[in-house]
C-alpha positions, 0 to 999 in steps of 0.5 A: 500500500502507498499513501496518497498525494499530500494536501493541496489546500485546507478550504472546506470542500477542497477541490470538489466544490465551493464553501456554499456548496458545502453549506448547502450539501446536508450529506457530505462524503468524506475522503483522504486528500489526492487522487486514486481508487478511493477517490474515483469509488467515492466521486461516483458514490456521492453523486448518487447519494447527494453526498458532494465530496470533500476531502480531509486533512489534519489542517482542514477547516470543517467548521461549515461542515454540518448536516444530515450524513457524513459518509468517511471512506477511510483509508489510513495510508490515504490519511497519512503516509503510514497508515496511523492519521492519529488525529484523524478521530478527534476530527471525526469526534468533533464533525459527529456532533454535528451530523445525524447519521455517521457511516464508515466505508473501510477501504482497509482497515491494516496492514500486514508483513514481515517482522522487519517491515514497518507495517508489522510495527505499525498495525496495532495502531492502524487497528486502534484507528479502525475501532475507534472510528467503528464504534464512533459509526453508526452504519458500516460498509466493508468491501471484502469478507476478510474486513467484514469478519473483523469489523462483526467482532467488534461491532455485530449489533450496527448495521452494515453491509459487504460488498465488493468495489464496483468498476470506476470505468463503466459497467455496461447494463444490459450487455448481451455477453454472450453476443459480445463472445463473438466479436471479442478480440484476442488480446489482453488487457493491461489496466491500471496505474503506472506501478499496477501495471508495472508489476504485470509486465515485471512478474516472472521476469516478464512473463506475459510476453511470451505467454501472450505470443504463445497464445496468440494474443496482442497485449493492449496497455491502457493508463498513465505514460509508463515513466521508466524509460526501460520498460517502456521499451520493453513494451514497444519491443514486446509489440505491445499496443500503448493506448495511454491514458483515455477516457472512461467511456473508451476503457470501457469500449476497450474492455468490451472487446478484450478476452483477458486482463491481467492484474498483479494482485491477491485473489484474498483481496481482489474484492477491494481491487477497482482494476478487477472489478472494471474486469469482472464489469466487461466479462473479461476473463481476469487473470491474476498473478500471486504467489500463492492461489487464493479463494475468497469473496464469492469466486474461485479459480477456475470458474470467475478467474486464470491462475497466472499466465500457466494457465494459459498453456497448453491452447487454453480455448476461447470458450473457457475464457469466454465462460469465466469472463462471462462468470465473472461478471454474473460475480459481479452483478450482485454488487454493482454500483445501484446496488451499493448506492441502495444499500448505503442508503437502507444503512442510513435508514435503519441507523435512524431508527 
């Protein structure tokens, strides 16, 4: 995990919108300062919900924050580089006094490692964190099973609810998959931010160029300009299509005619991951790239998702990865992003009563 961008400025409604539209809002969706998954999740959320979003920092002034819900997407490495925002519950013991209804979206709630890495020093504060905020709450929202068991210990009697992130680049409705099965291109997508995407093209000592070759598939790149010179001519030798950065509507076209897309990323927590759900949205057969297989959430290798580019041998078919993408996105449905805005919602309700 890494922190995000540090603040740029300490107004209320920083970025997103104006002191009187703060005043005016009587729901506000509260997020780390910056851009990134969270951001994008949230963006999309507080349209839906009249929740205007606006970010917080240490220094930001929330005196003209008040109203009706106060909805906070917590990510600790979002509030601070290490994952320990300590002043981050005064601030939200302060705000609670002033709103009627308090939720939690838990992005994450701590970080894990080895001995000798700071996380593992560092995540009994992140819980402290995370259990003073959810037992501040009075609805929580998880995205992934693990989070879930750990926030029901602890607060089993509030409501909440868990579901799986939705994709921030469009999820087509009504698409017929199994039409689209028959224009599909072969190729795959490599979708995400410069490090997401760089671990693809780096795991196995690049291994996704010969498995794409072997398979006759085209690699195609979508997101930010790969900054480091070396892999980008890795790329360009490798034949790889480099779309660039590009607008939401066009990842989704993209997507659409996609067979497979391939993230670096625990099967564990690929319910949190926004690259895999925008996958999972298209019917893309995902393939995912870990040490260890891994089973969680509602799906299981083999059936919504390839274990690594080995499963690729051997003439993998069409039709098994147009049957896994086509599972992968029946995974999906449940959780899409009505879904989530009429849960939030029912949360907010039942909280009031």
């Amino acid at each position: 995990m890494s922190g995000s961008a540090p603040p740029t400025s300490s107004s209320p409604g920083s970025r997103f919108g104006s002191s009187s539209a703060v005043r005016k809002a009587s729901s506000l969706s509260v997020i780390p300062p910056g851009p990134g998954g969270v951001y994008d999740f949230a963006m999309k959320l507080g349209d839906r919900l009249d929740a205007p979003v606006v970010e917080l920092a240490r220094d930001t002034d929330t005196s003209q924050w008040a109203g009706d819900l106060l909805l906070l997407h917590f990510s600790g490495y979002g509030f601070q580089m290490r994952g320990v925002p300590l002043w981050l519950n005064d601030k939200v013991r302060s705000l609670r006094k002033r709103f009627r209804v308090f939720g939690v979206v838990f992005h994450e709630l701590y970080a894990s490692g080895p001995p000798w890495s700071s996380a593992f020093w560092l995540r009994g504060t992140q819980r402290r964190i995370a259990h003073e905020l959810l037992q501040q709450s009075d609805f929580w929202f998880a995205n992934r099973d693990g989070a879930a068991r750990w926030l029901g210990r602890h607060a089993p009697s509030k409501p909440h609810a868990t579901m799986p992130v939705f994709s921030n680049v469009g999820e087509p409705s009504g698409i017929d998959i199994d039409g689209l099965d028959s224009s599909r291109d072969r190729t795959m997508v490599v979708f995400g931010s410069n490090t997401m995407r760089s671990q693809v093209y780096e795991w196995n000592d690049g291994e996704i160029f010969d498995a794409a070759k072997r398979s006759g598939l085209s690699i195609i790149d979508v997101g930010p300009p790969i900054e480091n010179t070396a892999m980008a001519q890795r790329l360009a030798s490798g034949g790889v299509i480099v779309k660039g950065r590009l607008p939401a509507e066009d990842v989704s076209a993209a997507m659409l005619r996609a067979e497979y897309g391939a993230l670096v990323y625990p099967a564990e927590f690929a319910a949190k991951s926004g690259i895999f759900a925008a996958y999972a949205a298209h019917g893309i057969c995902p393939v995912m790239l870990w040490n260890k297989s891994t089973t969680g959430d509602g799906f299981k290798q083999g059936i919504n998702y390839i274990d690594g580019f080995a499963a690729l041998r051997g003439g993998k078919s069409q039709a098994d990865a147009r049957r896994i993408g086509r599972a992968a996105r029946q995974w999906y449905e449940p959780h899409s992003i009505d879904a989530q805005v009429a849960t939030l919602k029912k949360l907010s309700m039942e909280s009031r009563s």
